[in-house]
C-alpha positions in Angstrom: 0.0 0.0 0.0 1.1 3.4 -1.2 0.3 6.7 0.9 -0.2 10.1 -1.1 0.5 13.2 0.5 -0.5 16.4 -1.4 1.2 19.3 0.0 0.5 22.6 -0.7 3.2 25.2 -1.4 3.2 28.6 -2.4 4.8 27.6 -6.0 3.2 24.3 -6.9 1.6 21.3 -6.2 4.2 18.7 -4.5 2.9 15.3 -3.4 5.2 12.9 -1.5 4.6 9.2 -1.7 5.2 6.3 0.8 4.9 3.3 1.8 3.2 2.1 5.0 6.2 2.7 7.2 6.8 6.3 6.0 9.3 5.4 3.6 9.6 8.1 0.9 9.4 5.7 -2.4 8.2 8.4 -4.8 8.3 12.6 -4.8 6.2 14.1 -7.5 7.0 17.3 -8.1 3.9 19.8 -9.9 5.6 22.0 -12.5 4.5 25.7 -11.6 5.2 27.4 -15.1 2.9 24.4 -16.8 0.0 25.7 -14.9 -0.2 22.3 -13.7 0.0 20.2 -17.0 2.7 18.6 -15.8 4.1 16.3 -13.1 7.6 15.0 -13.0 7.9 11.4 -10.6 11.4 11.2 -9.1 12.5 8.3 -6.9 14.4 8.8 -2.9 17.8 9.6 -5.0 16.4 12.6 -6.8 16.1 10.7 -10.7 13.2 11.2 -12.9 11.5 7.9 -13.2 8.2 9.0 -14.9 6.6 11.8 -15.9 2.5 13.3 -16.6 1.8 15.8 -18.8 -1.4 17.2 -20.2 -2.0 16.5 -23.8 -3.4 20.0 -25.1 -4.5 19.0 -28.4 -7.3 16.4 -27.8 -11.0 15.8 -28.2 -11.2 15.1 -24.5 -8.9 15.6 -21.2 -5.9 13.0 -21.3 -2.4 12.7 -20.1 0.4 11.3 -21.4 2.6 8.8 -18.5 5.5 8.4 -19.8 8.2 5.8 -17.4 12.1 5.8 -18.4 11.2 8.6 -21.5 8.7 6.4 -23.1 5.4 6.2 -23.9 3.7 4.2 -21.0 0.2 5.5 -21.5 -2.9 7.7 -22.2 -5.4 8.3 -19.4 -8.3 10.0 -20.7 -11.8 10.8 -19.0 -14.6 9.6 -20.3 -17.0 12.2 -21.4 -20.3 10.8 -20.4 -20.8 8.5 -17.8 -23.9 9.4 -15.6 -23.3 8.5 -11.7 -19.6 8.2 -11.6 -16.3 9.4 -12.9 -14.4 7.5 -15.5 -11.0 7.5 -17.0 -9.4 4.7 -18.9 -5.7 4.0 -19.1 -5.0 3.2 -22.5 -1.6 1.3 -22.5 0.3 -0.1 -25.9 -1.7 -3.3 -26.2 -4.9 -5.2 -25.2 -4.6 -4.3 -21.5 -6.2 -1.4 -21.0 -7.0 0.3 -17.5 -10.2 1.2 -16.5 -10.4 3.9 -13.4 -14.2 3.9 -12.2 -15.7 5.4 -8.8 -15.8 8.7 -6.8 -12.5 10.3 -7.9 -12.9 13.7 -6.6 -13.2 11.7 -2.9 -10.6 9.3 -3.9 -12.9 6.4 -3.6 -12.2 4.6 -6.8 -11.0 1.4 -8.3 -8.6 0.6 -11.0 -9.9 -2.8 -13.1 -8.4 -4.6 -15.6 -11.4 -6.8 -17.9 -13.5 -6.6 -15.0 -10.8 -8.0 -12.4 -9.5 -5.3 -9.7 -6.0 -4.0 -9.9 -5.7 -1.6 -7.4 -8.1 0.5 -5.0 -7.7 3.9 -3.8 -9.7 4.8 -0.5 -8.9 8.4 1.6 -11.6 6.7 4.5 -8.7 5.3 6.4 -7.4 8.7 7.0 -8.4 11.7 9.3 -6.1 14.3 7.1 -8.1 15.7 4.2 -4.8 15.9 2.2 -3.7 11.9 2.6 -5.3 9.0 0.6 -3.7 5.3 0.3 -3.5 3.6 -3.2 -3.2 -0.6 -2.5 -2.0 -2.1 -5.7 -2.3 -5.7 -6.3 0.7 -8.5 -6.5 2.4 -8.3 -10.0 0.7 -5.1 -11.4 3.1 -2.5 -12.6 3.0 -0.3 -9.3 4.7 3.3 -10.7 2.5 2.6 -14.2 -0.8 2.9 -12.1 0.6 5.6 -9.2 1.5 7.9 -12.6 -2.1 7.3 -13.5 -4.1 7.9 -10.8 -1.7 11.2 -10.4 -3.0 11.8 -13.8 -6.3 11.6 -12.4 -5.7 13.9 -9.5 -4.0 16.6 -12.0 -7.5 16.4 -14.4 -9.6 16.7 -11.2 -7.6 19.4 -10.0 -7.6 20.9 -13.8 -11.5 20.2 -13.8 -12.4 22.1 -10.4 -9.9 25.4 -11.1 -12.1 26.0 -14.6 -15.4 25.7 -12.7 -14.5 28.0 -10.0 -13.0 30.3 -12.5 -15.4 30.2 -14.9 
């Protein structure tokens, strides 16, 4: 099980992530002059292991993971799915992720052909800011951390328009 932190600074969006013992594994770092369209995954010795970025030109919101410099996925919400959120991560072949649930409370699953990859629940936690992601035995763990950060950046995308607009 992986914890995410978001923390708040005054020149972007940093989130730490850790395993149940407080062990930094990941620190994602929110690119301020991207106007947070990007997010650049780095592990405890300061390398960049993966990266999220917002594709601008697209019919509907997706970001790009990539993992060592390559292409790893497309996450992209679905446009209309009444009741619940939606995004599926689209990876090079037949294996596509599909993220389904109450994203916005971090409540969700991630399923692959119906059969449960990973969960993401913040219940466990009284701090607003801290949510645990449990991904399951053999699954590629940084693939589906970089996507459900995705998530998070399209959420957080999604609610600065509407209060803007």
């Amino acid at each position: 099980m992986y914890l995410i932190r978001e923390r708040f600074l005054g020149l972007g969006d940093d989130f730490d992530i850790t395993d149940e013992q407080g062990r930094a594994v990941l620190r994602v770092d929110g690119k301020v002059l991207s106007l947070r369209d990007r997010l650049v995954l780095r592990d405890p010795e300061g390398r960049v292991v993966a990266e999220v970025t917002r594709k601008v030109v697209a019919l509907r919101p997706t970001y790009r993971v990539t993992i060592d410099g390559r292409p790893a996925a497309d996450v992209r919400r679905h446009l209309f799915t009444p009741f619940r959120d939606r995004f599926t991560i689209d990876v090079p072949g037949p294996d596509d992720l599909e993220i389904t649930g109450d994203l916005i409370d971090h409540e969700f699953v991630v399923e692959r052909g119906g059969q449960r990859v990973a969960t993401a629940t913040r219940k466990l936690f009284r701090l607003r800011d801290t949510y645990a992601v449990d991904i399951g035995d053999g699954e590629d763990e940084l693939l589906v951390l970089a996507a459900v950060l995705a998530v998070d950046l399209a959420q957080q995308r999604e609610r600065g328009e509407h209060e803007d607009g």
